[in-house]
N, CA, C and O atoms as a DFTB+ gen file, in Angstrom:
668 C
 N C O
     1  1     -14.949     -23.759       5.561
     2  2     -14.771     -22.445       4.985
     3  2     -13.281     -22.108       4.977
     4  3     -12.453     -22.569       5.763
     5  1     -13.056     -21.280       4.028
     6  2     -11.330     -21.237       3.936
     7  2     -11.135     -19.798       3.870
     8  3     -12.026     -19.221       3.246
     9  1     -10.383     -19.195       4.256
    10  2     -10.288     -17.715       3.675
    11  2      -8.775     -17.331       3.653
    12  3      -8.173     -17.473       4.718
    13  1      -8.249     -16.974       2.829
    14  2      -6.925     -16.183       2.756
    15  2      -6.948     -14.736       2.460
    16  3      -7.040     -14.361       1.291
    17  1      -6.866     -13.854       3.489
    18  2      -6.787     -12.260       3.784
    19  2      -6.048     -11.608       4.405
    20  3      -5.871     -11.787       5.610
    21  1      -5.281     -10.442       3.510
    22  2      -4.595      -9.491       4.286
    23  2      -4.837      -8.469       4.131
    24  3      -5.340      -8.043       3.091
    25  1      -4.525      -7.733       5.198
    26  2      -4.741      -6.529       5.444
    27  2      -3.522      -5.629       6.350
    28  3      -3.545      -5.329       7.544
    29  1      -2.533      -5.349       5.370
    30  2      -1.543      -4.102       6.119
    31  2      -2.049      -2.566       6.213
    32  3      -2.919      -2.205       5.420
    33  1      -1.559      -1.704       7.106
    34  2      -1.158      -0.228       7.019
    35  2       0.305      -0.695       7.130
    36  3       0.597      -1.768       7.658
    37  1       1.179       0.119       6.633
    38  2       2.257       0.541       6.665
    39  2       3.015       1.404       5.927
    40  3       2.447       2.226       5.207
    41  1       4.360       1.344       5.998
    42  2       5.396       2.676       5.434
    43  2       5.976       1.777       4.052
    44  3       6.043       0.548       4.075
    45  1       6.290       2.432       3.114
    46  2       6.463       1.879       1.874
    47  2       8.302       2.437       2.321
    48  3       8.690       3.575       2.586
    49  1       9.303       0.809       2.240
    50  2      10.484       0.966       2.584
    51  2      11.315       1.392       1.316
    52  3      12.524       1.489       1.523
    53  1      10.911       1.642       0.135
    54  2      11.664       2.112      -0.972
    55  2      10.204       2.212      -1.680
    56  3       9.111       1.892      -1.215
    57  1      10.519       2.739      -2.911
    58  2       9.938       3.262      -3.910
    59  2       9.773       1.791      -4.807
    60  3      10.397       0.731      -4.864
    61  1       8.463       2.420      -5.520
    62  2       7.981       1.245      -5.759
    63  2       8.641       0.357      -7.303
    64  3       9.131       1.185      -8.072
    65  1       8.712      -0.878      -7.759
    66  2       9.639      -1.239      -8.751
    67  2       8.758      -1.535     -10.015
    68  3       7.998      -2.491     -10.164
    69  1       8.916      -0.914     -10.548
    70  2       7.709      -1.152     -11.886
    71  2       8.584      -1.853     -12.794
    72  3       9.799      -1.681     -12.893
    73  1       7.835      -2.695     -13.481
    74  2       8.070      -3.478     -14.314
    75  2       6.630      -4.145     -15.266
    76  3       5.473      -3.949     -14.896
    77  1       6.970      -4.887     -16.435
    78  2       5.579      -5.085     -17.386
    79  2       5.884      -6.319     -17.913
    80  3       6.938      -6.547     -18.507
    81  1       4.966      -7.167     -17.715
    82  2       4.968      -8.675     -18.524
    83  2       5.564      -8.529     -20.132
    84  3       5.729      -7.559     -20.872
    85  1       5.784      -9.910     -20.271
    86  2       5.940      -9.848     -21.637
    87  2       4.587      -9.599     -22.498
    88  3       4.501      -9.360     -23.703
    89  1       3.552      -9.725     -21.530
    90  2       2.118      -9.939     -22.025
    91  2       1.922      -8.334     -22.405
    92  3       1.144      -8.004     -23.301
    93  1       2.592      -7.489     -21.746
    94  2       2.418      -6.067     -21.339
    95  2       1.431      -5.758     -20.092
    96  3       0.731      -4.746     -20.152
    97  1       1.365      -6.579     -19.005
    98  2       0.781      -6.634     -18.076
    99  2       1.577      -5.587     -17.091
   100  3       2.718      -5.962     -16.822
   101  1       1.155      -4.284     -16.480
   102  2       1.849      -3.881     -15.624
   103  2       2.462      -4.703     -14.366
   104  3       2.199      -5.905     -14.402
   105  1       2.876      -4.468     -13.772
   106  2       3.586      -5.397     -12.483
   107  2       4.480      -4.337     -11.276
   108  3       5.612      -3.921     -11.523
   109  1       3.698      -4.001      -9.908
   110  2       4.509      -3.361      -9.239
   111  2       4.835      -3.975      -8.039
   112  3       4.038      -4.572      -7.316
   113  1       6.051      -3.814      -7.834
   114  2       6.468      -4.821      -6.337
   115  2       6.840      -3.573      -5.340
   116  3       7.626      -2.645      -5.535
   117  1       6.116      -3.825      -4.352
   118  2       6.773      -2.414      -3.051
   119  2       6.987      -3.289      -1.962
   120  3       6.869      -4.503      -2.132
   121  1       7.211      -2.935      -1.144
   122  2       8.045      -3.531       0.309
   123  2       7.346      -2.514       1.511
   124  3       7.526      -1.297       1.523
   125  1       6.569      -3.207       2.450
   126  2       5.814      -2.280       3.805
   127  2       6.493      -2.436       4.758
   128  3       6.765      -3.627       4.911
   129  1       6.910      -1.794       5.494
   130  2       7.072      -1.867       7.066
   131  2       6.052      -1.683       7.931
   132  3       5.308      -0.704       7.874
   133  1       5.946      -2.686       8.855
   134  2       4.581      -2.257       9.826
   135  2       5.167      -2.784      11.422
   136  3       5.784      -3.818      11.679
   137  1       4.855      -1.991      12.099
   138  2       5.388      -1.986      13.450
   139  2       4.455      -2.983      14.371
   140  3       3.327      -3.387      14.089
   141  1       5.175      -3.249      15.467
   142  2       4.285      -3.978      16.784
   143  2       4.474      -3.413      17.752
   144  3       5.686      -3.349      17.962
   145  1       3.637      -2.729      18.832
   146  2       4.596      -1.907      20.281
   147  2       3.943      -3.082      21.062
   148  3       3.175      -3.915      20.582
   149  1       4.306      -3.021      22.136
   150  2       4.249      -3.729      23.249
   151  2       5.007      -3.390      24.889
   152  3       6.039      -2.720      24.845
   153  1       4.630      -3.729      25.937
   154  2       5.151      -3.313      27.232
   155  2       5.676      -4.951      27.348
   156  3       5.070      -5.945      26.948
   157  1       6.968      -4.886      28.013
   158  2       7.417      -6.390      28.332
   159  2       6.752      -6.865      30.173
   160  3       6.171      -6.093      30.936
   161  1       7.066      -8.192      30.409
   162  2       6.681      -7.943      31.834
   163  2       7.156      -7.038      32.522
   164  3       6.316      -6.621      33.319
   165  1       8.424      -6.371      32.612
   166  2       9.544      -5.848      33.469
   167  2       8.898      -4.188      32.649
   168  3       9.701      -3.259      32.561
   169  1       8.169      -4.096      32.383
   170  2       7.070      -2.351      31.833
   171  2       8.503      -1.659      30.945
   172  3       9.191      -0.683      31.245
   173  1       8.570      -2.274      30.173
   174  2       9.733      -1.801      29.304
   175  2       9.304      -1.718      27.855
   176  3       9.079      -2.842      27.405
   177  1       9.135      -0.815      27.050
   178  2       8.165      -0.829      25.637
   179  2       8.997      -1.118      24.479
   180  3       9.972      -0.509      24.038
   181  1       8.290      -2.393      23.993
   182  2       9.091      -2.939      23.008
   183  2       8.587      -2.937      21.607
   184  3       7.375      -3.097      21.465
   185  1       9.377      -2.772      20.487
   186  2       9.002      -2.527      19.299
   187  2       9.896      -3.900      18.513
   188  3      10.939      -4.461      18.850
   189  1       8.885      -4.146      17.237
   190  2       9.261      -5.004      16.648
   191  2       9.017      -4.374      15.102
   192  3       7.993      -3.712      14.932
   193  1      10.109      -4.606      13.774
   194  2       9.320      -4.441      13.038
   195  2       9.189      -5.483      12.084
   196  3       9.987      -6.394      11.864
   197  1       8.143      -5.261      11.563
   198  2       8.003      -6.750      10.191
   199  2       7.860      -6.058       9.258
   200  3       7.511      -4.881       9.345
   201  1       8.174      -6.832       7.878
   202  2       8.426      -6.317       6.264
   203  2       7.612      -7.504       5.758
   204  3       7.391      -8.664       6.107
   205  1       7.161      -6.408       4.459
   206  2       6.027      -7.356       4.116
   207  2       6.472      -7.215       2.357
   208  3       6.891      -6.117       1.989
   209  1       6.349      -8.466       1.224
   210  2       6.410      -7.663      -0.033
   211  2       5.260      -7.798      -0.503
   212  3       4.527      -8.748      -0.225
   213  1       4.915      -6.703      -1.405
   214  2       3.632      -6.945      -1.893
   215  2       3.467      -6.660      -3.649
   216  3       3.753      -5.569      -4.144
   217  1       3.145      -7.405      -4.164
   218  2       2.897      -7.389      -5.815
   219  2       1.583      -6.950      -5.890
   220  3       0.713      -7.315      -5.099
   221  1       1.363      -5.998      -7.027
   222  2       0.182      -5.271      -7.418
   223  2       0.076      -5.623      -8.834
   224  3       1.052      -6.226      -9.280
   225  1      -1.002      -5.356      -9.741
   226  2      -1.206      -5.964     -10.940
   227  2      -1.911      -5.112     -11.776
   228  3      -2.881      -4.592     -11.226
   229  1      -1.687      -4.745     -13.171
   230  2      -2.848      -4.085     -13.798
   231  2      -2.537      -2.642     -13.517
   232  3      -1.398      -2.194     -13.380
   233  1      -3.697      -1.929     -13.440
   234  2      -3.984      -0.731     -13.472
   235  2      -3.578      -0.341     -12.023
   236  3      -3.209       0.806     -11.770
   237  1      -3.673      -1.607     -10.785
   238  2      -3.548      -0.583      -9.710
   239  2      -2.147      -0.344      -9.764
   240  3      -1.746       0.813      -9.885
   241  1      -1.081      -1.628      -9.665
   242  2      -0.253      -1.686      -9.961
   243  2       0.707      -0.353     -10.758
   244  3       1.799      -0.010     -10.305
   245  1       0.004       0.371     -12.142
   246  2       0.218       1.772     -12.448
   247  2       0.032       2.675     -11.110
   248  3       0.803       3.309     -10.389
   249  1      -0.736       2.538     -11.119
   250  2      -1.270       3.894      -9.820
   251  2      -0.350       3.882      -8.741
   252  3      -0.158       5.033      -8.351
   253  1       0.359       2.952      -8.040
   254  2       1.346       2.613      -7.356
   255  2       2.617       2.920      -7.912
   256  3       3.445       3.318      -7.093
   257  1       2.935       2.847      -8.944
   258  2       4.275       3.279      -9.551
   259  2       4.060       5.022      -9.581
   260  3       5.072       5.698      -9.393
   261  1       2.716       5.742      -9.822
   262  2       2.816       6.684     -10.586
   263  2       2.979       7.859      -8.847
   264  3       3.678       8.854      -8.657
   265  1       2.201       7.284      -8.098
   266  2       2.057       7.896      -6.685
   267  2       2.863       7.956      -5.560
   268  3       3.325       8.930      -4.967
   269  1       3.001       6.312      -5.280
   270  2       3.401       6.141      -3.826
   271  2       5.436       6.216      -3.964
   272  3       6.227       6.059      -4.894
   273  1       5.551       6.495      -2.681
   274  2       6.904       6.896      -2.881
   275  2       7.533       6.398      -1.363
   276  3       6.805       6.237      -0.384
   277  1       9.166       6.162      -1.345
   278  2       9.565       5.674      -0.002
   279  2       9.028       6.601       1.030
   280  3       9.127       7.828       1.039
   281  1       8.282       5.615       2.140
   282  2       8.489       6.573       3.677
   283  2       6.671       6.703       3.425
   284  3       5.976       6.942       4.413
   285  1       6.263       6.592       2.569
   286  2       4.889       7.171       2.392
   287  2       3.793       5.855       2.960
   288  3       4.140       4.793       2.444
   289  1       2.847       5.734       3.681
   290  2       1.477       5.324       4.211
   291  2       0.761       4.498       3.434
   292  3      -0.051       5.155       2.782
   293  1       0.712       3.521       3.249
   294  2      -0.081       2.708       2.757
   295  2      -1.117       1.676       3.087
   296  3      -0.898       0.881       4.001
   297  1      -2.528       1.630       2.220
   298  2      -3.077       0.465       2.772
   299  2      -3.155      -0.459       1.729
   300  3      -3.613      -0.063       0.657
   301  1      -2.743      -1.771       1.860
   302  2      -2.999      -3.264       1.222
   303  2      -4.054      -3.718       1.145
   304  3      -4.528      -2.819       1.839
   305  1      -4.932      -4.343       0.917
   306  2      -5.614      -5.725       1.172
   307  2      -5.367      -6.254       0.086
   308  3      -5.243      -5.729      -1.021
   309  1      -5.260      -7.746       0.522
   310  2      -5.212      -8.844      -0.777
   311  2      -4.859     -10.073      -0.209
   312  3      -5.303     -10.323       0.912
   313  1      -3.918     -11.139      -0.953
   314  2      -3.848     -12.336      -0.637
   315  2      -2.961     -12.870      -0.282
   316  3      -2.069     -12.362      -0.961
   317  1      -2.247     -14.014       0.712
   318  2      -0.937     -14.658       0.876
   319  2      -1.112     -15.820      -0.756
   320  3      -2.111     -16.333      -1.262
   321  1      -0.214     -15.843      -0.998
   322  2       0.698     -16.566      -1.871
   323  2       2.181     -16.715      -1.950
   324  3       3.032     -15.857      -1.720
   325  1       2.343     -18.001      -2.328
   326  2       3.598     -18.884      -1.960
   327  2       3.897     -19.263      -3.723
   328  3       3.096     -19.897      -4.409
   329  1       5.073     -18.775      -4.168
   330  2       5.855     -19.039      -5.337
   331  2       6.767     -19.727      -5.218
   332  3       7.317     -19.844      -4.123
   333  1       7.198     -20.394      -6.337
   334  2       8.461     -21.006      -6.713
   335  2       9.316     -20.096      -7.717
   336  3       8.613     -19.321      -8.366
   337  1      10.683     -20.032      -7.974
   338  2      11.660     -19.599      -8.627
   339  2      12.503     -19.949      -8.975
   340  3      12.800     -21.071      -8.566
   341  1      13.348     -19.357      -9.826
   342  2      15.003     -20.356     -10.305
   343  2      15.869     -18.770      -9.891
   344  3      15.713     -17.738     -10.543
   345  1      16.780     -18.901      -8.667
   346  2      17.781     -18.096      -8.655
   347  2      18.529     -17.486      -9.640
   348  3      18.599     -18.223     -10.623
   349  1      19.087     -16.499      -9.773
   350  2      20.639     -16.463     -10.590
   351  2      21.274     -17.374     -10.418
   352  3      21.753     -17.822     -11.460
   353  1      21.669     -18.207      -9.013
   354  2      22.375     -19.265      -9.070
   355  2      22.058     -20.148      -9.975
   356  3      22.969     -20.552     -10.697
   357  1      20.666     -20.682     -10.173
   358  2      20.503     -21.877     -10.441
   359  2      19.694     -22.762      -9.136
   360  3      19.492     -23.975      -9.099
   361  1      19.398     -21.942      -8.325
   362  2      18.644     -22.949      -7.217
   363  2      17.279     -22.407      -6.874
   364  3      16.909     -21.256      -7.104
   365  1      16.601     -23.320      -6.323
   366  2      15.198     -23.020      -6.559
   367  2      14.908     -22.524      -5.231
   368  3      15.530     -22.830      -4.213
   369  1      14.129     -21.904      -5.295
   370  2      13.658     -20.587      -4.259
   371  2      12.006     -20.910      -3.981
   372  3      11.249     -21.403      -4.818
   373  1      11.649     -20.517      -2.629
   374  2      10.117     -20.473      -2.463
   375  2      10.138     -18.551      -1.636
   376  3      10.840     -17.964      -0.812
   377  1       9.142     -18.275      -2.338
   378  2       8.865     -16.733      -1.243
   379  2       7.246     -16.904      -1.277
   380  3       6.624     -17.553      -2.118
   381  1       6.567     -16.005       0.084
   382  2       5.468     -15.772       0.305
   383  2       5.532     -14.769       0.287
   384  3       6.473     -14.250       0.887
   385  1       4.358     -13.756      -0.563
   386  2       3.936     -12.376      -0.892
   387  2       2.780     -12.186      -0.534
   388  3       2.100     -13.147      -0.175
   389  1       2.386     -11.196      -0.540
   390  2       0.747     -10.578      -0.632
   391  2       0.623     -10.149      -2.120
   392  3       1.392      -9.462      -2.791
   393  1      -0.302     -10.615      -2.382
   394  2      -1.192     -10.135      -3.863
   395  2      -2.334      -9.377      -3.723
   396  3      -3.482      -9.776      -3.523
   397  1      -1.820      -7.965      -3.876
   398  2      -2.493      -6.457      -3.423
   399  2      -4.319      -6.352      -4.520
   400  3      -4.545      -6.082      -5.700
   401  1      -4.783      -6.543      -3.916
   402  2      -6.430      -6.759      -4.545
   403  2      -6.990      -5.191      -4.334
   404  3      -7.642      -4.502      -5.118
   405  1      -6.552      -4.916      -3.140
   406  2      -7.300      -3.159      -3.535
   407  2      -6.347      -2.120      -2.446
   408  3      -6.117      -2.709      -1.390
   409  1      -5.878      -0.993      -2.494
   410  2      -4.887      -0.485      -2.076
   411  2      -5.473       1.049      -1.633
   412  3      -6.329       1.652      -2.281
   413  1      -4.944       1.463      -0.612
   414  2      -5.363       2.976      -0.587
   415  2      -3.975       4.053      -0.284
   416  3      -3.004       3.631       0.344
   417  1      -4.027       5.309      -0.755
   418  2      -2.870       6.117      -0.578
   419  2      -2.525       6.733       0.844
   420  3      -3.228       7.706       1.115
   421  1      -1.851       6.476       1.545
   422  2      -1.576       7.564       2.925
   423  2      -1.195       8.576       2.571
   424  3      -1.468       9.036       1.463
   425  1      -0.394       9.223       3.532
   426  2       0.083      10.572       4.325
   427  2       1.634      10.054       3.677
   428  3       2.041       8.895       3.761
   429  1       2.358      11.159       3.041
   430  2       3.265      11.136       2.369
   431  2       4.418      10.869       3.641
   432  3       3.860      10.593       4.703
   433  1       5.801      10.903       3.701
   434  2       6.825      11.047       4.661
   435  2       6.786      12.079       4.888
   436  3       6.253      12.872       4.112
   437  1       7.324      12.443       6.008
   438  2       7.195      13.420       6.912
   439  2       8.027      14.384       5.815
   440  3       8.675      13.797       4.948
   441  1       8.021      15.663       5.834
   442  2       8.564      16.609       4.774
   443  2       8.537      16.620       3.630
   444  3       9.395      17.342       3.123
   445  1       7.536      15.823       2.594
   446  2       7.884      15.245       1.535
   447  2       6.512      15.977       0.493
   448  3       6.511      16.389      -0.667
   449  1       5.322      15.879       1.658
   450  2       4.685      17.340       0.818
   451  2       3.263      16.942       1.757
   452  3       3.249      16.245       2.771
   453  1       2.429      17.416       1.282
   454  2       0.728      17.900       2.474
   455  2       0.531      16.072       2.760
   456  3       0.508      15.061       2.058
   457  1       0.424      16.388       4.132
   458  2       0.024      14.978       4.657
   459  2      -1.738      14.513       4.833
   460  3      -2.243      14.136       5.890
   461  1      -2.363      14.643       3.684
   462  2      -3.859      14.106       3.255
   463  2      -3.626      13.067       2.775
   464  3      -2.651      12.737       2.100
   465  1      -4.597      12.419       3.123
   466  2      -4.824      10.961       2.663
   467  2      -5.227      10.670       1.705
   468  3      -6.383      10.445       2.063
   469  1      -5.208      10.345       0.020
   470  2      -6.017       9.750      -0.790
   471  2      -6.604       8.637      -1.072
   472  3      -6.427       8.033      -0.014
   473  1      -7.385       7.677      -1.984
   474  2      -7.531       6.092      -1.772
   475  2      -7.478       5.748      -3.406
   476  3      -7.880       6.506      -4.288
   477  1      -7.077       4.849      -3.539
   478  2      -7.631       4.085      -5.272
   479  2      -7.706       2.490      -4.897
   480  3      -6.780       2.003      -4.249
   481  1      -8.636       1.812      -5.242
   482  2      -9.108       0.762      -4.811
   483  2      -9.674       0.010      -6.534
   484  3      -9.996       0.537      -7.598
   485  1      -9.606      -0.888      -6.244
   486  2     -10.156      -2.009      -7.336
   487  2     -11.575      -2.772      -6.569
   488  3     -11.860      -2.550      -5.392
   489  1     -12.092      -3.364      -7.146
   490  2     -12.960      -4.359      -6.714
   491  2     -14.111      -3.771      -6.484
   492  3     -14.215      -2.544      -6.488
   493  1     -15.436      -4.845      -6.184
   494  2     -16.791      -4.400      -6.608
   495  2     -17.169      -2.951      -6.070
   496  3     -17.487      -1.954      -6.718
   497  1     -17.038      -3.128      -4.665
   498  2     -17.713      -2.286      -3.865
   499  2     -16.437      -0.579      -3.710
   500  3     -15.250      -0.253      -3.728
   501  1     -17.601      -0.119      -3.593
   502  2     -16.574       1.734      -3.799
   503  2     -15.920       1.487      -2.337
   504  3     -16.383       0.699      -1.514
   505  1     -14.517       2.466      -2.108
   506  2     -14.368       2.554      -1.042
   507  2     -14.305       3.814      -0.030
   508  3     -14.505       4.987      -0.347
   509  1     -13.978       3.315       1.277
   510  2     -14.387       4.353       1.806
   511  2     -13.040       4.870       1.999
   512  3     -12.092       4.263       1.500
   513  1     -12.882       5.830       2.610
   514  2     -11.679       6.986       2.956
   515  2     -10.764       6.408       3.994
   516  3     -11.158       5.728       4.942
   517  1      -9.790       6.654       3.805
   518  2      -8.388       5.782       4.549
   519  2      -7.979       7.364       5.399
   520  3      -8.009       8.398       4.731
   521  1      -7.731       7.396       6.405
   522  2      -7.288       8.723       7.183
   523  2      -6.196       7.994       7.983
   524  3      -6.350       6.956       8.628
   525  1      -4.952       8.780       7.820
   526  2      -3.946       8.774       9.038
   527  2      -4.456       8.919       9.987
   528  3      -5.282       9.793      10.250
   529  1      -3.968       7.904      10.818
   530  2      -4.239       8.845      12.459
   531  2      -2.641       8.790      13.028
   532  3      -2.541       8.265      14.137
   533  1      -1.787       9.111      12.611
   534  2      -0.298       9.594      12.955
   535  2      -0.534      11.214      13.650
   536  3      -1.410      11.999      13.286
   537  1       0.091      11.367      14.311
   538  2       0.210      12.427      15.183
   539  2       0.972      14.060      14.955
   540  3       2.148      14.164      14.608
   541  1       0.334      14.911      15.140
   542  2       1.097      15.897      14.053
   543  2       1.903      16.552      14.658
   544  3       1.323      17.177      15.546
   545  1       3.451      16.828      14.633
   546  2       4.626      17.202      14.974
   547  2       3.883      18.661      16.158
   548  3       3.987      18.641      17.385
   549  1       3.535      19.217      15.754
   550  2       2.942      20.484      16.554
   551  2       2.364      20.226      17.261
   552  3       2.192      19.067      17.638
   553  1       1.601      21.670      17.918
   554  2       0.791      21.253      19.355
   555  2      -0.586      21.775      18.410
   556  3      -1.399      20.918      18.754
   557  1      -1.012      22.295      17.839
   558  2      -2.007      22.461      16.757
   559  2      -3.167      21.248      17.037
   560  3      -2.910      20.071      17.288
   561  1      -4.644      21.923      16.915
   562  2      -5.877      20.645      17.120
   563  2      -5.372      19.763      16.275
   564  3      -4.151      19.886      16.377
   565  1      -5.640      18.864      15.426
   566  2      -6.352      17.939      14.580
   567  2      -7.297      18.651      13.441
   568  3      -8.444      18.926      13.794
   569  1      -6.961      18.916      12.318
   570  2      -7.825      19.494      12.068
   571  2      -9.197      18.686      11.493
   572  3      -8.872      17.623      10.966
   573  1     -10.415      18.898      11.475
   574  2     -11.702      18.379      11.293
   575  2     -11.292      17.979       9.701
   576  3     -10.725      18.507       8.744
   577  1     -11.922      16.753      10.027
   578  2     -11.979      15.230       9.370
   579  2     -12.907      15.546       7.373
   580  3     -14.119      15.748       7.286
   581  1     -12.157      15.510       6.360
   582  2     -13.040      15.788       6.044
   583  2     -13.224      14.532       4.859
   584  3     -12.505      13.536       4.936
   585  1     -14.324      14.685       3.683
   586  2     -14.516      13.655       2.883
   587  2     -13.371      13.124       1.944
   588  3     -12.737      13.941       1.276
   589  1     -13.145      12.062       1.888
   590  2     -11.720      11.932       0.530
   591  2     -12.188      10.932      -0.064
   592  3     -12.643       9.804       0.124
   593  1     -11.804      12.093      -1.275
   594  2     -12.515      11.169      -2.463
   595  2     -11.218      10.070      -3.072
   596  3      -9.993      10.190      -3.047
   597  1     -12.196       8.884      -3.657
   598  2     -11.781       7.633      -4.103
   599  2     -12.093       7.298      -5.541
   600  3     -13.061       7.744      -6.158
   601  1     -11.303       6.579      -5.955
   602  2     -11.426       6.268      -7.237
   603  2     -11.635       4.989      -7.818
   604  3     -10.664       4.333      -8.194
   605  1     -12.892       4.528      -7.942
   606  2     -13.135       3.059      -8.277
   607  2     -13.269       2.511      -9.636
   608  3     -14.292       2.637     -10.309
   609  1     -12.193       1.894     -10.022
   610  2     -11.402       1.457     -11.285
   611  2     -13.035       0.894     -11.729
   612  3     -13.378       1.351     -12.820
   613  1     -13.895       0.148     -11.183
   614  2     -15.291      -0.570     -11.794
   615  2     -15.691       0.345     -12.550
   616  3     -15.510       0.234     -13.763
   617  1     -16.446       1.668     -11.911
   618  2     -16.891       2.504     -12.794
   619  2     -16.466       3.270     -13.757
   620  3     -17.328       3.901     -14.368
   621  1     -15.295       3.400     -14.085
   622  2     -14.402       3.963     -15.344
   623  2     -14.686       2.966     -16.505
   624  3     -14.780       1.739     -16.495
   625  1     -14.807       3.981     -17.625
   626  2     -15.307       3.398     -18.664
   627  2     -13.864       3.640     -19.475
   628  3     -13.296       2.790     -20.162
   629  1     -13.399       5.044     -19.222
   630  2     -12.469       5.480     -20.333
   631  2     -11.372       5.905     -19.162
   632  3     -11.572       6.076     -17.960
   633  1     -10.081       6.021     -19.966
   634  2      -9.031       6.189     -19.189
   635  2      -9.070       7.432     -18.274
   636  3      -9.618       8.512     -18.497
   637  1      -8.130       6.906     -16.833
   638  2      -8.272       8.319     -16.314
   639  2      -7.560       9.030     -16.395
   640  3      -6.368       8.726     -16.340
   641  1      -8.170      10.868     -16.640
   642  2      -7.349      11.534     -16.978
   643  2      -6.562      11.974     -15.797
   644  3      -6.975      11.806     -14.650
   645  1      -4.833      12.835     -16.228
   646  2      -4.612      13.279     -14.806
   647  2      -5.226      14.393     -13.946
   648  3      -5.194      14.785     -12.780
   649  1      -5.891      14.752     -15.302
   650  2      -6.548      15.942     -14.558
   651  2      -7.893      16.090     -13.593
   652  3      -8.363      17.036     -12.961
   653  1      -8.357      14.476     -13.810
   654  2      -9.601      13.709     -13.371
   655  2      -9.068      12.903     -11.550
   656  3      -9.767      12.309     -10.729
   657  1      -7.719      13.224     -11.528
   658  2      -7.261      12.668     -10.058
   659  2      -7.190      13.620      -8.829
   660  3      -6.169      14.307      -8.886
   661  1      -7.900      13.855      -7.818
   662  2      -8.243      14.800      -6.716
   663  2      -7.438      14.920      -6.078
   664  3      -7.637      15.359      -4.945
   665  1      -5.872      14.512      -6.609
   666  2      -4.755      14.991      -5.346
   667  2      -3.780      14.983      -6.572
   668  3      -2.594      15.275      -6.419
């Protein structure tokens, strides 16, 4: 059995880079940051961070250009893949990416506007609701959890309108 799967949360380190095939295929490339904490032996708490790039395709790919923004929450899933390239130099290049198969919206950057979670996802099955659990600057409860709605590209027949998007 073989499986190639990823799965990030993280912070989107710039804004996302849209671009379109010659085919007219949308094409969005964003960049995640995702953290590691840890205690060392000597009880000293250590942080690491890793960067991830990730290519999106199609329609989600739009939805990513049209939404997500630096500093803002994201979820990935999709695939490792390994490319070849020709530099500006002239020399050939290998990079490993993730190829974003279904994506959900976080909690914007801190000041940047209401920190609710949205989702837009591709693929068969609907999805379920992506919730921050980041911690809220105040001493304020948590407030109660509620439904967030998702948008599953399968069942669209006709384009979506903006006025048809719940955030």
């Amino acid at each position: 059995m073989n499986v190639n799967k990823v799965i990030l949360v993280g912070r989107l380190t710039r804004d996302p880079d849209m671009r379109t095939t010659t085919s007219g295929q949308s094409v969005a490339s964003i960049s995640l940051a995702t953290n590691n904490f840890w205690t060392d032996k000597g009880g000293t708490k250590q942080e690491k961070t890793e960067f991830h790039n990730v290519v999106l395709w199609g329609r989600l790919a739009e939805i990513a250009g049209q939404y997500l923004t630096k500093g803002q929450e994201c979820f990935v899933e999709g695939r490792l893949q390994t490319r070849e390239y020709t530099a500006k130099d002239g020399t050939q290049k290998k990079t490993t990416e993730i190829v974003g198969e279904s994506m959900q919206l976080g909690s914007r950057a801190q000041g940047t506007s209401s920190g609710s979670s949205q989702g837009a996802r591709t693929g068969g099955a609907s999805a379920g609701g992506y919730s921050s659990s980041g911690q809220s600057q105040n001493s304020k409860p948590a407030p109660a959890e509620e439904e967030i709605p998702t948008i599953n590209l399968d069942d669209e027949q006709d384009e979506i309108k903006i006025e048809d998007v719940p955030f």
